[in-house]
C-alpha positions in Angstrom: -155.6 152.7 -50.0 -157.3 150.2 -48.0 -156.7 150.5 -44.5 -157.2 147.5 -42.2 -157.0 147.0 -38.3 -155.9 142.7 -38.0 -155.7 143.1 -33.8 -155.8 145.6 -31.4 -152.4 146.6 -32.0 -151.8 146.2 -35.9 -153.1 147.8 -38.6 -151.7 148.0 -42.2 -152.5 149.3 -45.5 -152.6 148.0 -49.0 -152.5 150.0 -52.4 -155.4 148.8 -54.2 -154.2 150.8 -57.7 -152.0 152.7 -59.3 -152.1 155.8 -61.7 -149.0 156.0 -64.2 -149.5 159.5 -66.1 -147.3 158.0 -68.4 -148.4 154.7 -69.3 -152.0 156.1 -68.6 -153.7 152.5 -67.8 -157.0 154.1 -66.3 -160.4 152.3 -67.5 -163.0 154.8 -67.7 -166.6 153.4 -68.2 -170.1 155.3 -68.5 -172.0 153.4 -66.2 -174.9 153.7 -68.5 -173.9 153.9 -72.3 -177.8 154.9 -72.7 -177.6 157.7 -70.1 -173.9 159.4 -70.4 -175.5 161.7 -67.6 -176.0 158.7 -65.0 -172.1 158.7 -63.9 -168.9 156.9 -64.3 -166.9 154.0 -63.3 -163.3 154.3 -63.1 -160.8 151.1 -63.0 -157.1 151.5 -60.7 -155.0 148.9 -61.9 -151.7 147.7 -60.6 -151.7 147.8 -57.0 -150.0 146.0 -54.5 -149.1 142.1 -54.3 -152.0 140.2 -52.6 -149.1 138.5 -51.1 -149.5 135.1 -49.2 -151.4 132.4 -51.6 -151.9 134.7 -54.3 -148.4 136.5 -54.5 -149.0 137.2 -58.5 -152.5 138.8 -58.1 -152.1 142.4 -58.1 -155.1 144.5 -56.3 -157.3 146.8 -58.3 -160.3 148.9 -57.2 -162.9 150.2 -59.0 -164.8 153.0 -58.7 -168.2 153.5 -59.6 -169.4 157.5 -59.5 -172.9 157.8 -59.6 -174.0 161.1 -60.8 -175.4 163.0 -57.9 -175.4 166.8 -56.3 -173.5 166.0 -53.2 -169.8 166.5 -52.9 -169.1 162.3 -52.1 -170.9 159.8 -50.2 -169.7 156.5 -50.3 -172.7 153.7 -50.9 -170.8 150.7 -50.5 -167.3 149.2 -50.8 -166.9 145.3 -51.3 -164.3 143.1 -52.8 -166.7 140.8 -55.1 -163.0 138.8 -56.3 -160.1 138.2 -54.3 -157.9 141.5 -53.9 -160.6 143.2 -56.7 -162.6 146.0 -55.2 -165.4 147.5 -55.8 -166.8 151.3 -54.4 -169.9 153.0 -55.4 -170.7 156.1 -54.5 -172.6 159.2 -55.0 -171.0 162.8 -56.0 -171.8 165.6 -58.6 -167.9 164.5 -60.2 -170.4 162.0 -62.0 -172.0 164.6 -63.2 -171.4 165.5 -67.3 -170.8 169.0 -68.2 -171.1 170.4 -71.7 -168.6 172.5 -72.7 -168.8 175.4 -75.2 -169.5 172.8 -78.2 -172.4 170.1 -78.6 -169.7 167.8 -80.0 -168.0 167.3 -76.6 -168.9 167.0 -72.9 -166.2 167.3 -70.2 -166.1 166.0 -66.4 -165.8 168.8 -63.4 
């Protein structure tokens, strides 16, 4: 959700992505393909309409989860394209957790 105060008096709020279970359109990313254990960066597609000059432009955000051992803190949030944005943050969610065999590694 991106919430947004335009005057004193009115504010609004915009989906910036979606999650259909079943259509399942979630990019994940490693945000290091060297270092699995650096974090991950997750891809919302499909949100609202960007409405007025772009009314075919969906919003998306993007989330990039930098492996850390805090619960969440948010390092930045931009939106580097028009009605495409972008948060980093810190949280131990990033984090890689090895399951019971060496084969596969799980997220908390």
């Amino acid at each position: 959700m991106q919430y947004k105060e335009t005057s004193k008096t009115i504010y609004t709020c915009n989906i910036l992505g979606h999650y259909d279970p079943k259509k399942n359109e979630l990019e994940f990313r490693l945000l290091d393909v060297n270092d699995p254990s650096k974090g991950v960066s997750i891809t919302y597609p499909k949100g609202e309409s960007c409405g007025g000059e772009h009314p075919n432009l969906q919003r998306s955000a993007t989330i990039d989860v930098e492996c850390s051992n805090v619960e969440y803190l948010i390092s930045s949030a931009n939106e580097p394209q028009k009605c495409a944005y972008h948060i980093s943050m810190k949280s131990y969610y990033g984090c890689p957790s090895v399951s019971s065999s060496p084969l596969f590694c799980t997220m908390p």
